[in-house]
C-alpha positions as CSV (number, residue, x, y, z in Angstrom):
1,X,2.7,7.5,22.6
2,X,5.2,10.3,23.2
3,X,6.9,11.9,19.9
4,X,10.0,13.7,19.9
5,X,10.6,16.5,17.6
6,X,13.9,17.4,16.5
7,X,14.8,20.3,13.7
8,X,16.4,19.7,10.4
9,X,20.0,20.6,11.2
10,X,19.8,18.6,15.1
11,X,18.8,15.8,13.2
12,X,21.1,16.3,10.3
13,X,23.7,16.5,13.0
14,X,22.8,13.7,14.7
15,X,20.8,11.5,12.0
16,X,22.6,7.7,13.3
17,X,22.3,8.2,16.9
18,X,19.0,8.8,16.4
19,X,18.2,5.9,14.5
20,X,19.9,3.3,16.4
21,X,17.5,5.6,19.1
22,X,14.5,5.5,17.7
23,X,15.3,1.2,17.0
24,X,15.9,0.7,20.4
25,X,12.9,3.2,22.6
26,X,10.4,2.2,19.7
27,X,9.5,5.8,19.9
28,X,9.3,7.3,16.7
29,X,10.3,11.3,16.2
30,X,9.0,14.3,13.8
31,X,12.0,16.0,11.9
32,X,10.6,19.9,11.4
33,X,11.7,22.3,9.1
34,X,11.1,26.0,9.9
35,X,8.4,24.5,12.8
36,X,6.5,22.6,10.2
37,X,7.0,18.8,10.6
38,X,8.3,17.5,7.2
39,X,9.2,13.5,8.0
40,X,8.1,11.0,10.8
41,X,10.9,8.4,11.4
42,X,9.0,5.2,12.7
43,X,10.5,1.6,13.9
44,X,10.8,-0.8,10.7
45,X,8.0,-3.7,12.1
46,X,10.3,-7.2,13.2
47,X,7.8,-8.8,11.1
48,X,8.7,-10.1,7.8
49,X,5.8,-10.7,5.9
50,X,6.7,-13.2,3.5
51,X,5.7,-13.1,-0.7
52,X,5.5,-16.6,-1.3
53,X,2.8,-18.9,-0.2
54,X,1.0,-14.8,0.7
55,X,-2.2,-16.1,-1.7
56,X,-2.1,-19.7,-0.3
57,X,-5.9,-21.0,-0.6
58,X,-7.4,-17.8,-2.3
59,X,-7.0,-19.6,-5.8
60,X,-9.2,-22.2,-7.2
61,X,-8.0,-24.4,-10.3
62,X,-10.6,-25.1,-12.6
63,X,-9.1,-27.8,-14.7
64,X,-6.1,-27.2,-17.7
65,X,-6.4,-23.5,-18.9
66,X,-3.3,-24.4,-21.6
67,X,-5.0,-26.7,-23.9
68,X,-6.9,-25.9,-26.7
69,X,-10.7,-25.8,-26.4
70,X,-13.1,-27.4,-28.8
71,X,-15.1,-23.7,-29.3
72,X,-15.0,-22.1,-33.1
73,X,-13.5,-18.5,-32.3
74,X,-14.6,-15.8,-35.2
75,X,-11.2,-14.3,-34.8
76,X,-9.8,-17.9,-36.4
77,X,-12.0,-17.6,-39.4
């Protein structure tokens, strides 16, 4: 995949049109500082990966873990 490079002060100068660039090619760019490459501005991913329901089947209930249980605990003594 082809990466453009763009200094600090063309990017600084140009930092929206980029973005909305770099939204619409999918091609991500390397801002440089002095010739050394400082960030890499990448597409967000259209996916939305969603919090809830993210553990859905990876949790197995046991029975009621509120209610008290019929063991003598040396800490109540």
């Amino acid at each position: 995949m082809k990466v453009t490079t763009y200094g600090a002060a063309q990017f600084k100068a140009r930092c929206l049109e980029l973005m909305d660039a770099v939204g619409r090619t999918r091609v991500p760019i390397v801002v440089t500082k002095r010739g050394k490459p400082i960030v890499r501005i990448e597409p967000a991913s259209a996916e939305s990966d969603a919090i809830f329901g993210a553990l859905k089947g990876m949790v197995t209930y046991m029975g009621d873990v509120v209610s008290p249980v019929d063991v003598d605990w040396e800490a109540e003594r």
